[in-house]
C-alpha positions in Angstrom: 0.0 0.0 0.0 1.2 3.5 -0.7 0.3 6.6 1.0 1.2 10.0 -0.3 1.6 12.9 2.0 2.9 17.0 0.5 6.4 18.1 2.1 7.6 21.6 1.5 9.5 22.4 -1.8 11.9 23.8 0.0 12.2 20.5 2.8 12.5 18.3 -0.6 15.2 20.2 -2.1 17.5 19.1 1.0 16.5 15.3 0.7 16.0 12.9 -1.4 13.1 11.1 -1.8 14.5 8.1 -0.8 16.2 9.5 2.5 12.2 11.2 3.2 10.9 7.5 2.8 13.1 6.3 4.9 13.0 8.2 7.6 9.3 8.4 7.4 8.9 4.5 7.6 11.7 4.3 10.3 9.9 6.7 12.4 6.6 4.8 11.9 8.1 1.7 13.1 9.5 3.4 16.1 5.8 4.5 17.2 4.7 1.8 16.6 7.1 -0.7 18.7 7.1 2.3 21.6 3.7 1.5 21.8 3.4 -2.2 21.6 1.4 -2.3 18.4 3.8 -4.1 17.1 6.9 -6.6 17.9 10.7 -6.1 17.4 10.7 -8.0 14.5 7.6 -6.2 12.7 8.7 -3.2 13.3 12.5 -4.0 11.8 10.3 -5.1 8.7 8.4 -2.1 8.6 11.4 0.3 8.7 13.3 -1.8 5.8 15.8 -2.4 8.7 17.2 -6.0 10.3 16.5 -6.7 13.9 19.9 -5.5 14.8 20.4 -2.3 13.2 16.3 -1.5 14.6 17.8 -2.5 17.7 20.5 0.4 17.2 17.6 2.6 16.4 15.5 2.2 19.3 18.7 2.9 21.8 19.3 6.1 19.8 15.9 7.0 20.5 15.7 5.8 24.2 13.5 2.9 23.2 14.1 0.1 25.5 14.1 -3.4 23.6 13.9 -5.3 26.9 10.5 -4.7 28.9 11.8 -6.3 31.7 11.9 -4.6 35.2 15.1 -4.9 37.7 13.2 -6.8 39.8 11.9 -9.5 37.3 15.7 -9.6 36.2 16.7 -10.3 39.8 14.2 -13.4 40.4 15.6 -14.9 37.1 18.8 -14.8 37.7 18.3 -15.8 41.3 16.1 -19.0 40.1 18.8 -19.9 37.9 21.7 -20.4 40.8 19.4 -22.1 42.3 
């Protein structure tokens, strides 16, 4: 499915097209995994990006990958020694 959306002239003459979709599917993906519409995975697929490199994304934009809490952390590893 495309979608068309109207950027400035003036926004367009400093990017190419292809940098504007990029970014504008990599920010999508990012709103969308923030909000837990959609997995890691999905959202790597949806920016065009492999888990990894998503991955490297979501740090960059303070987006943990790892909804895990200290606590839940601590009661793994403890169960695991023991």
């Amino acid at each position: 499915m495309q979608i068309a959306i109207e950027l400035p002239n003036d926004f367009m003459a400093m990017h190419t097209t292809q940098e504007v979709k990029q970014e504008i599917r990599l920010s999508y993906a990012l709103r969308l995994y923030k909000a837990a519409a959609v997995t890691l995975a999905k959202g790597a697929g949806l920016a065009g990006l492999d888990v990894y490199d998503f991955m490297q994304c979501c740090k960059k934009e303070e987006i943990p990958v790892i909804d895990v809490t200290k606590e839940e952390l601590e009661d793994e590893l403890a169960s695991m020694l023991n």
